[in-house]
Backbone as CSV, one residue per row, in Angstrom:
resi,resn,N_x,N_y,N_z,CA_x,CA_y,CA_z,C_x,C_y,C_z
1,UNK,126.869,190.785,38.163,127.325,189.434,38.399,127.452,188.704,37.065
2,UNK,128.417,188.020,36.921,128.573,187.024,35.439,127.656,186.070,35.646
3,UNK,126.982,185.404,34.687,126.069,184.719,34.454,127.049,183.329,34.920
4,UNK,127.639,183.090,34.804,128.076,181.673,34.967,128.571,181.546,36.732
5,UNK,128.477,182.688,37.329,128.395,182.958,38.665,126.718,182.531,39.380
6,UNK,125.980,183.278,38.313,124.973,183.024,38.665,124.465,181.664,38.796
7,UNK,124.585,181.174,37.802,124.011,179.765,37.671,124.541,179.042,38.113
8,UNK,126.216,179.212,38.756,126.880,178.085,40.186,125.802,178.373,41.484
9,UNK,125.602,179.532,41.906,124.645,179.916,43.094,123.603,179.257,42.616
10,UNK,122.693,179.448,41.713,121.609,178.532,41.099,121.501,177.083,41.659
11,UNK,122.854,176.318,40.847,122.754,174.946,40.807,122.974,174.288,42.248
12,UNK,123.682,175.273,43.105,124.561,175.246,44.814,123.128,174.745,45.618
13,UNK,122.361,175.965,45.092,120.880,176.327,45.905,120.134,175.185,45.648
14,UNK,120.376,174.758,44.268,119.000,173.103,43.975,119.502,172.620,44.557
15,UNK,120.910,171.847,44.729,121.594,171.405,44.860,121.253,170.291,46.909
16,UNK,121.646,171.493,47.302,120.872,171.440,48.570,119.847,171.318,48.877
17,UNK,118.913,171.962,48.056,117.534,171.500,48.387,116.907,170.284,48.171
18,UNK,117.442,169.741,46.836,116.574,168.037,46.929,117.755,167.693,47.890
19,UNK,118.783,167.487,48.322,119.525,166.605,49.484,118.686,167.136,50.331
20,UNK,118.091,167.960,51.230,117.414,168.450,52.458,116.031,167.496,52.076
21,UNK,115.168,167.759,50.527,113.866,166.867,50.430,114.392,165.773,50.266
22,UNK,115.373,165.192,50.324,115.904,163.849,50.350,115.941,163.283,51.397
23,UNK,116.328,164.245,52.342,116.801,163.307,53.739,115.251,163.566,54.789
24,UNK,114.488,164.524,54.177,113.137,164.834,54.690,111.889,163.593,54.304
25,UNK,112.220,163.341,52.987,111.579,162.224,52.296,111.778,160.736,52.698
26,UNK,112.822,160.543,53.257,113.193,159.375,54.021,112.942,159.209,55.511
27,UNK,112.898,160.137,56.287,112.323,160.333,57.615,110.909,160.105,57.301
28,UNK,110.420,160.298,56.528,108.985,160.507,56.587,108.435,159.049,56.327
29,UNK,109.446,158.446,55.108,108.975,156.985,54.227,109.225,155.991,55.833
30,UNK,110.434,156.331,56.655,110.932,155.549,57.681,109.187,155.398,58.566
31,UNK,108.803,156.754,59.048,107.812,156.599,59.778,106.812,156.095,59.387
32,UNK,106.563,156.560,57.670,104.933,155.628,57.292,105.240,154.287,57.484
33,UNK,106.258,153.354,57.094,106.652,152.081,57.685,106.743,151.894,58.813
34,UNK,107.119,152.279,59.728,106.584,151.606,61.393,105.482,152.104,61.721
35,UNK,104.616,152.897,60.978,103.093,153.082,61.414,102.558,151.707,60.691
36,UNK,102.893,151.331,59.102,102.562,150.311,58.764,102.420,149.125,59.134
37,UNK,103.705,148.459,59.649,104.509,147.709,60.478,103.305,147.561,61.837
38,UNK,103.314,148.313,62.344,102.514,148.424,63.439,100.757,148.189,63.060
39,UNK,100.293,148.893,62.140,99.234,148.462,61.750,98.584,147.026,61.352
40,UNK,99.730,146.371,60.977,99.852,144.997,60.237,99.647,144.263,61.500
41,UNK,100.697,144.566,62.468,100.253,143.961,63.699,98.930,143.702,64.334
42,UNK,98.427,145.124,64.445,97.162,145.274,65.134,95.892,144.242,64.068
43,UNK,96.381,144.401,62.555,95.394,143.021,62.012,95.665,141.878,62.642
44,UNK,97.001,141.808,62.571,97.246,139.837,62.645,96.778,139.827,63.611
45,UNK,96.479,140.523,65.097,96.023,140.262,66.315,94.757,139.973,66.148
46,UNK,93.728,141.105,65.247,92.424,140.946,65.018,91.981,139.671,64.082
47,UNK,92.619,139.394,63.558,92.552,138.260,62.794,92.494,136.924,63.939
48,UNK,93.601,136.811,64.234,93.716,135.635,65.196,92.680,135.686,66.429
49,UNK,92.200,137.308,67.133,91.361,137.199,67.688,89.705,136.929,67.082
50,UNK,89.430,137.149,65.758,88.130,136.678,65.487,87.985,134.836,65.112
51,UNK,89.126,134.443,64.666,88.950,133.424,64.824,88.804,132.349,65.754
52,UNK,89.471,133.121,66.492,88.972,132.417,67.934,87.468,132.313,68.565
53,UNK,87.105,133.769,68.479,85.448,133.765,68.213,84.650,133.459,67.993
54,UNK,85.086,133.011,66.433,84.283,132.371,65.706,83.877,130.887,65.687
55,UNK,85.753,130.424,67.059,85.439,129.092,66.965,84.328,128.887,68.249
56,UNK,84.323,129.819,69.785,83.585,129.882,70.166,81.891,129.943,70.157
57,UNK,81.635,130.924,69.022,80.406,130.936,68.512,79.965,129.410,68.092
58,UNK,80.776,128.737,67.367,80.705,127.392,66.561,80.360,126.430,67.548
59,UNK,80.699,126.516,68.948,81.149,125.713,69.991,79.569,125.691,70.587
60,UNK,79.370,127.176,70.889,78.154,128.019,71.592,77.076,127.229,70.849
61,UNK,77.100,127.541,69.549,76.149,127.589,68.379,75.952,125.624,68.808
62,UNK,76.801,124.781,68.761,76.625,123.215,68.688,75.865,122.751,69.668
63,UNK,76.180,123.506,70.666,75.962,123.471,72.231,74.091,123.711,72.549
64,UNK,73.679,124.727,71.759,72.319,125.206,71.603,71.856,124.019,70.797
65,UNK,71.909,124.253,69.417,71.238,122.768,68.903,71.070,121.556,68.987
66,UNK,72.313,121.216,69.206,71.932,119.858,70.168,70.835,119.727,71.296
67,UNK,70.366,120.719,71.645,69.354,120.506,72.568,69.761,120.557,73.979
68,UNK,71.144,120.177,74.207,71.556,120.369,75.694,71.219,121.274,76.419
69,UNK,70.930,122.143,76.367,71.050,123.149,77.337,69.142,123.738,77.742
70,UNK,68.711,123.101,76.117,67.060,123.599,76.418,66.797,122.634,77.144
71,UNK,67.256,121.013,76.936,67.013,120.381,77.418,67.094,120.037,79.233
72,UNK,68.101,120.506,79.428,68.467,120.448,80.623,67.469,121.924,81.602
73,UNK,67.363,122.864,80.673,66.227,123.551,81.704,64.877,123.165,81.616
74,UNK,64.474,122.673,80.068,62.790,121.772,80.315,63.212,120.981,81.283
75,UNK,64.240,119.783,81.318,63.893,118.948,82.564,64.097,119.500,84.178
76,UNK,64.680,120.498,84.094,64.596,121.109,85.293,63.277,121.489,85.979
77,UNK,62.911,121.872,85.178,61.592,122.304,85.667,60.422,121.323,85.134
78,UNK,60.540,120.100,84.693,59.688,118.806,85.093,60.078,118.018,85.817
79,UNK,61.224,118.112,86.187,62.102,116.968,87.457,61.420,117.612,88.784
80,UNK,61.521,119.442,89.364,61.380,119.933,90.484,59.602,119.847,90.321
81,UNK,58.528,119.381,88.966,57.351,119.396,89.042,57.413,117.806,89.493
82,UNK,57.966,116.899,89.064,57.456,115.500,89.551,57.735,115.427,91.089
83,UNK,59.122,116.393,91.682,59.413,115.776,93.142,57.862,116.343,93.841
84,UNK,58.016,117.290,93.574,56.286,117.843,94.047,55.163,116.805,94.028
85,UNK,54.922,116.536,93.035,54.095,115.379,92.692,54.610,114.150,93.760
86,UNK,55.176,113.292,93.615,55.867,112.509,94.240,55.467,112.949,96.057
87,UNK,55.588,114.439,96.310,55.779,114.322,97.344,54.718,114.822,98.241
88,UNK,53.444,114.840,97.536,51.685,114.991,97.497,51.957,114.012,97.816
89,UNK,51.986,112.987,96.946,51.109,111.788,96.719,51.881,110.734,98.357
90,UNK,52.815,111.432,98.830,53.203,110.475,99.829,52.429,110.524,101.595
């Protein structure tokens, strides 16, 4: 074979092959982007869902210190001790 035969088959053969890792390399870049794409999503959701959380906790958390809620079961159970009382003594 003449050498300058050869090296057309040579260059034919690269030739094709990065166009094939070309069009292989882009299918692939396409998919890591809508896995990305999609991932990004699943943050912004988690994002927006902890903040919501957090405003709950904040809500929860105000709700406890203020005393409301201890308060309202101590007096529960000195309100149902006085009707008792109250209702001895009648």
């Amino acid at each position: 074979m003449d050498e300058v035969l050869q090296a057309n088959i040579f260059f034919f053969i690269a030739s094709f092959g990065v166009v094939v890792f070309t069009i292989l390399a882009c299918v692939g870049l396409y998919y890591v982007i809508k896995i990305l794409r999609s991932v990004q999503h699943i943050v912004d959701r988690i994002e927006k869902g902890s903040g919501e959380l957090a405003e709950d906790i904040k809500h929860l958390r105000m709700y406890l210190t203020e005393g409301s809620l201890i308060s309202r079961v101590i007096g529960m159970f000195f309100s149902q001790g006085r009707k008792r009382r109250t209702d001895d003594t009648e």
